[in-house]
RODREN-501895 format. One record per residue (C-alpha): x, y, z; residue in three letters. Coordinates in steps of 0.02 Angstrom, whole numbers, plus 50000, padded with zeros to 5 digits. Example, Ala and Ser with C-alpha at 12.3 -4.5 7.8 and 13.67 -1.06 7.14 Angstrom:
506154977550390ALA506844994750357SER
% end
This chain:
481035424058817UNK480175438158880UNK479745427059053UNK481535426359061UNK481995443059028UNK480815448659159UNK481535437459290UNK483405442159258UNK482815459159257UNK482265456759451UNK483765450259501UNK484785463959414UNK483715473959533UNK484315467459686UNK485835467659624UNK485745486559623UNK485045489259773UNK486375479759851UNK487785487959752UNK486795505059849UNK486755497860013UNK488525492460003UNK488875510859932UNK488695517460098UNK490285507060170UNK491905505660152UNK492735501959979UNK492935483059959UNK494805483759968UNK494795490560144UNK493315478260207UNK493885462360305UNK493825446260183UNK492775433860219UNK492865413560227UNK492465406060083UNK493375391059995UNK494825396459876UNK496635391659866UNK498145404459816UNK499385398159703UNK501215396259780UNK501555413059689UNK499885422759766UNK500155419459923UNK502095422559923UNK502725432960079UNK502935450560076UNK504835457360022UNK504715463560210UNK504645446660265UNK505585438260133UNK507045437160231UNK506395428760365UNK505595416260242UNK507015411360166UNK507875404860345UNK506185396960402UNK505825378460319UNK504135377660205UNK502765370560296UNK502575353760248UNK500655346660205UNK499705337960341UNK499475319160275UNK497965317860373UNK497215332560266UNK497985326960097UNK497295312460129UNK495415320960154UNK495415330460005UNK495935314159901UNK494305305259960UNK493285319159949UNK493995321959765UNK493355304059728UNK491795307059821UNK491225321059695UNK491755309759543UNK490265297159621UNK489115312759617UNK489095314959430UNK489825296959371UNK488735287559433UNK487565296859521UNK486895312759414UNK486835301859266UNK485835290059356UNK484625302359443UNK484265311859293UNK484435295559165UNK482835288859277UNK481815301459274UNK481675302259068UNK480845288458954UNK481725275258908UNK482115280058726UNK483285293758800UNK484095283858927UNK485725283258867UNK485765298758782UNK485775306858949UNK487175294859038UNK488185298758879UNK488195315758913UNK488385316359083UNK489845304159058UNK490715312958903UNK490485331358974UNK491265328159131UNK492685322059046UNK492775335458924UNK492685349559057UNK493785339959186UNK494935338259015UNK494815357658982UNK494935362959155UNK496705355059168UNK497285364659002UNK496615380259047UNK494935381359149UNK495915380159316UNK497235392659262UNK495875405359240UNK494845403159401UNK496165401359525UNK497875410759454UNK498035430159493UNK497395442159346UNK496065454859399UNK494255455059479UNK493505448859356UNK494665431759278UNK496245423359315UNK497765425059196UNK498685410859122UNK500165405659238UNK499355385959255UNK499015383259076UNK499185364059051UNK499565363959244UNK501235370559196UNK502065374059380UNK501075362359502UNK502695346659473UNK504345350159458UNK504845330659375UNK506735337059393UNK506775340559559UNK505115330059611UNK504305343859688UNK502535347659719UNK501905366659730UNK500965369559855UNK499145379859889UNK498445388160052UNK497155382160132UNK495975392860289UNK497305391460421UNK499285398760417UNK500365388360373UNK499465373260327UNK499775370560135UNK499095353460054UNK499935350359876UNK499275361959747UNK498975347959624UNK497625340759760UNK496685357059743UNK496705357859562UNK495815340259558UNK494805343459680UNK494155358359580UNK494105350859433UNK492755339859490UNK491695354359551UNK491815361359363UNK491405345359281UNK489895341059364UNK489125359259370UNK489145358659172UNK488435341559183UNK487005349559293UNK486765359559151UNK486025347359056UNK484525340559141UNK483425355459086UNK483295351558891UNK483535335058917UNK482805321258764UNK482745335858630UNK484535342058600UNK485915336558486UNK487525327658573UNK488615339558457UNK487875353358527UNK488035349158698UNK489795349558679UNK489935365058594UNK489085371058757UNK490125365758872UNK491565373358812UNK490795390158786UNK490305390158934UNK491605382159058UNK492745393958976UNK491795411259013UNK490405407759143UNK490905392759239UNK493065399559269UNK492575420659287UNK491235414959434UNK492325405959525UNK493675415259496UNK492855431859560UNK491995419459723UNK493255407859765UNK495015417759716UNK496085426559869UNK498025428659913UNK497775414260056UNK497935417960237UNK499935414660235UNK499865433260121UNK499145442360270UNK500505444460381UNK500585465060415UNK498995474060424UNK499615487960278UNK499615474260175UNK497675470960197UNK496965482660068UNK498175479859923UNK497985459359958UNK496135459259940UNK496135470959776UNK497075455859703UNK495435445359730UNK493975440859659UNK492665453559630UNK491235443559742UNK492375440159870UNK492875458159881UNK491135462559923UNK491155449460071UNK490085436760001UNK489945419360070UNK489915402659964UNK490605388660061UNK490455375459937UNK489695383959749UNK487955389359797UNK488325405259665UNK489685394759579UNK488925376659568UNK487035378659561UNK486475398459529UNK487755395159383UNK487125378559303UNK485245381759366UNK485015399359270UNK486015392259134UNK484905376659125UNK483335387959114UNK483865399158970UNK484465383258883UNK482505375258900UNK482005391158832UNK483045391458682UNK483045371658611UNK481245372658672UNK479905362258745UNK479795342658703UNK478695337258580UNK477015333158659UNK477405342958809UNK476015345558909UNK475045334858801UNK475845316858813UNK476435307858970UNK478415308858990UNK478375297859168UNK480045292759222UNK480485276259171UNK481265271659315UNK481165278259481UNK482145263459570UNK483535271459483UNK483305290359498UNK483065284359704UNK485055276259667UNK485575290059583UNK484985303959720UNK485675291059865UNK487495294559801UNK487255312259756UNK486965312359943UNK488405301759990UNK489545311159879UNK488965327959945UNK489875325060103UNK491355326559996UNK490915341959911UNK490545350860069UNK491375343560190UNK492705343660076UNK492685361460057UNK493215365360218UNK495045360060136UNK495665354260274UNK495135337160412UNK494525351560526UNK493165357260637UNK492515367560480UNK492555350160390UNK491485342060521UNK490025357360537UNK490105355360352UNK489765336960365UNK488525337560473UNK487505350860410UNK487505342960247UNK486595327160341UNK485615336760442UNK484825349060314UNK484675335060180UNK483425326560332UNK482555339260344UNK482345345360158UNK481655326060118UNK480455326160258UNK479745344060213UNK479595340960011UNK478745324660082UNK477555331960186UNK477235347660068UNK476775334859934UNK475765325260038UNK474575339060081UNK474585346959905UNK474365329659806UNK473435317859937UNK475035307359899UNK476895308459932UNK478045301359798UNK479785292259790UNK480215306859627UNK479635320059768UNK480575312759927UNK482175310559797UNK481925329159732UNK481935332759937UNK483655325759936UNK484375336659815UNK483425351659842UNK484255348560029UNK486075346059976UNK485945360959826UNK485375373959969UNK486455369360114UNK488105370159997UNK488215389360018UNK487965387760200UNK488805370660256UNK490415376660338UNK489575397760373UNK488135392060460UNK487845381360641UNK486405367760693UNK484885381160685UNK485375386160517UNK485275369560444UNK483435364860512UNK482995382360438UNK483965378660284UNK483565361360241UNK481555362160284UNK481335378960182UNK482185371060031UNK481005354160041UNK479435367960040UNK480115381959927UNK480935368259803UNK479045361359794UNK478525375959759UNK479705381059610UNK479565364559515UNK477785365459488UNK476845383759537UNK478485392959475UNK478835381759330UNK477065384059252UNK477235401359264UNK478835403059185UNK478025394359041UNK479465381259010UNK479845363158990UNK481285364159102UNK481465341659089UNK482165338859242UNK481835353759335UNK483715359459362UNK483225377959392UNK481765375359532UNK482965363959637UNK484795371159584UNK484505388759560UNK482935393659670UNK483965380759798UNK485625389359782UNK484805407359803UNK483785401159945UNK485475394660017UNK486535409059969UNK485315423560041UNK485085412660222UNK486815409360235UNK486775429360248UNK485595428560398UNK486235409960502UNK488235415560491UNK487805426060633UNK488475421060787UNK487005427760870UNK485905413760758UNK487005400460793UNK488455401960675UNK490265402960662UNK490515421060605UNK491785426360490UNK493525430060495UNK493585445760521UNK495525449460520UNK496605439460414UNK498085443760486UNK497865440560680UNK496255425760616UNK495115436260737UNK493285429760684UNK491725441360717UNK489925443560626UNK489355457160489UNK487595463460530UNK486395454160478UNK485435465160337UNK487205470660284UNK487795451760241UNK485875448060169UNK486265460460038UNK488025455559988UNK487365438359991UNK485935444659855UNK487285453159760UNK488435440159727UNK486755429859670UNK486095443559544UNK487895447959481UNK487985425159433UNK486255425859372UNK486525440759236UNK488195435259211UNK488005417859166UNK486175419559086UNK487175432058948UNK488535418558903UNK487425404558913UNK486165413858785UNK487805418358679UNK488395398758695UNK486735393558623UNK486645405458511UNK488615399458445UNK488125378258437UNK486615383658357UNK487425390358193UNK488745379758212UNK487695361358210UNK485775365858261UNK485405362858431UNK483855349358402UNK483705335358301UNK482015333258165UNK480395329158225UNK480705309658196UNK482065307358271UNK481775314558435UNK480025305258431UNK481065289158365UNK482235294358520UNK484095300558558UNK484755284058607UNK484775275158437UNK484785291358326UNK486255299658422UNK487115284058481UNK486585267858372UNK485845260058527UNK484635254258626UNK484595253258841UNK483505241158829UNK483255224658743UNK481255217258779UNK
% end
């Protein structure tokens, strides 16, 4: 624990010094918003009473079918990523005792969190309250269908007057909170109770995984911005992060910052595996963990590209970045292994595809081309790095190795997405100006350290409630199982059963 104190401790740091740098600014009220995925509820991003009038005598936009149609793919796309794909990957890569321990929770806790976000979990991350959390105007979705008159409410997207139907969104969403939690669980995995993975989840959907995104991903829309005067008051109704200007395209600080730092105070806390570091605990089969990492990378398209909310331009850069840094990230882990181990591995090059995919998700729609060869080939190398010289420093049996790839990945992503948005570097810029959609660049050093600001303010933030969620299932139900049983293993001690049958 100490390990861990120190690191959080260092990222508090920067946190500071960013919160100083910043200082020197403007307040975040008056400072241009930037572009980061979000959706305002009908209600958010109503029209000004100035322009009420005019409102009233102009018909609603109606949703693009093209880009309803997008966002229902890429909805089914992320479903792939955690069922099958995560539980596949990570079911692989542990011994065959815990096999289905592992696709049980992958498979239960996305349902439970997808479950919870519908009641509440959505209400709070994307409904107006303060900086900080949502409020509770979409509790059990209430508002998104009208069954007596068969309408559909309808959210913004990036561009005036292009709404899709609010109930898209919320799906959509819904599968970027389920399968963060279930990322969650690959660093403790073959040593914790089932009962206390649940207990988790909810803990922790509820006031790490909804308060992050809310503060990242929550704005008024673009339809709000209609009369400069209206500027400052519309972005105090946001977010906290995305006050200060930070840029997460597709969860880099939400997704995998989140889940990774989570992950690694989790491994601390059950603690390491029996045997660790003492036994072998090979992965029983890599065939499947290669499966497993091809859809993740398959489905990623839909969780960047997706992003982008809309069949766009932005949704194409997204798309491609995502293939090209992915590329890139396999072929550096590759050749980094190769020269450190004399060998490189099918586990490594399949690591290299999610190391890839976790660091260009920050970045895929705010950076261009050059960012993604940057992006992609430092993740392969740093990722390498993390799981192995970081890891034994930390001291901890993190299984599956969710904080070297997700949360190193998603700071390395997060803090270059800082630098490549540049339009100098080869990216898109920012909007700048809501109102009139002029788009422009920050300085570089200035967007580095709100990038590093959002990052430390996740890491602190979710490290406390994941510490207090353990803390909670482990009074509640224990969170391991005796000595026997996890040597005996989860799958027929948790679940009365067996993968498989020699």
């Amino acid at each position: 624990m100490k390990r861990l104190l120190a690191i959080l401790a260092l990222f508090g740091t920067v946190s500071v010094a960013a919160t100083q740098a910043m200082g020197q600014d403007k307040p975040p009220s008056e400072k241009p918003p930037p572009q980061a995925p979000a959706v305002a509820t009908p209600s958010a991003a109503a029209p000004s009473a100035a322009t009420a009038a005019t409102a009233a005598s102009t018909p609603a936009p109606a949703p693009n079918k093209g880009d309803v149609a997008w966002m229902l793919t890429c909805t089914a796309l992320v479903l792939m990523m955690s069922v099958p794909a995560l539980a596949l990957f990570y079911g692989g890569m542990v011994r065959a005792k815990n096999m289905l321990s592992v696709l049980m929770q992958v498979l239960v806790t996305f349902s439970l969190a997808t479950v919870l976000w519908c009641i509440y979990g959505y209400s709070l991350a994307f409904t107006e309250g303060n900086a900080f959390i949502g409020g509770f105007d979409r509790l059990f979705l209430s508002g998104v269908f009208d069954a007596a008159k068969g309408e559909f409410a309808m959210g913004a997207t990036f561009s005036k007057a292009t709404p899709i139907p609010e109930i898209v969104f919320v799906a959509f969403q819904a599968t970027f909170a389920a399968i963060t939690c279930c990322l969650v669980l690959g660093a403790f995995a073959e040593r914790i109770k089932f009962s206390a993975v649940l207990i988790f989840v909810v803990l922790w959907l509820t006031f790490a995984y909804a308060p992050i995104a809310h503060m990242v991903w929550f704005w008024m829309g673009p339809d709000a911005y209609t009369d400069p005067k209206l500027v400052g008051e519309l972005n105090s109704r946001a977010g906290l992060i995305w006050q200060w200007g930070a840029l997460d395209f597709a969860g880099g600080t939400v997704v995998h910052i989140n889940a990774g730092v989570a992950g690694l105070v989790g491994a601390y806390l059950v603690g390491k595996r029996i045997g660790y570091g003492r036994e072998a605990m090979t992965p029983h089969n890599l065939p499947m963990t290669m499966i497993g990492a091809s859809l993740l990378w398959v489905g990623w398209f839909g969780f960047n590209a997706g992003s982008a909310l809309e069949a766009g331009n932005a949704a194409a850069l997204a798309f491609l970045n995502t293939f090209l840094a992915t590329a890139c990230a396999v072929l550096a882990w590759t050749l980094g292994e190769w020269l450190v181990k004399g060998k490189p591995s099918m586990l490594g090059a399949a690591s290299g595809v999610v190391a890839g995919l976790v660091a260009i998700t920050p970045a895929a729609g705010n950076v261009g081309i050059p960012g993604a060869f940057v992006i992609g080939t430092a993740a392969g190398f740093v990722c390498l790095w993390a799981v192995n010289g970081l890891k034994k420093m930390l001291g901890v049996d993190d299984s599956l190795d969710v904080f070297g790839v997700h949360a190193v990945g998603g700071m390395l992503g997060a803090l270059l997405t800082g630098i490549f948005n540049n339009q100098s570097l080869g990216g898109p810029g920012l909007v700048t100006d809501w109102v009139t959609g002029k788009v422009g660049s920050n300085p570089v050093w200035d967007q580095f350290l709100i990038q590093a600001q959002a990052a430390g303010l996740t890491i602190i933030w979710t490290a406390v409630v994941a510490l207090v969620a353990f803390k909670v299932a482990d009074l509640i139900v224990g969170l391991r199982p005796n000595e026997e049983v996890e040597r005996e293993g989860l799958d027929i001690n948790e679940h009365g059963e067996v993968a498989y049958h020699v």
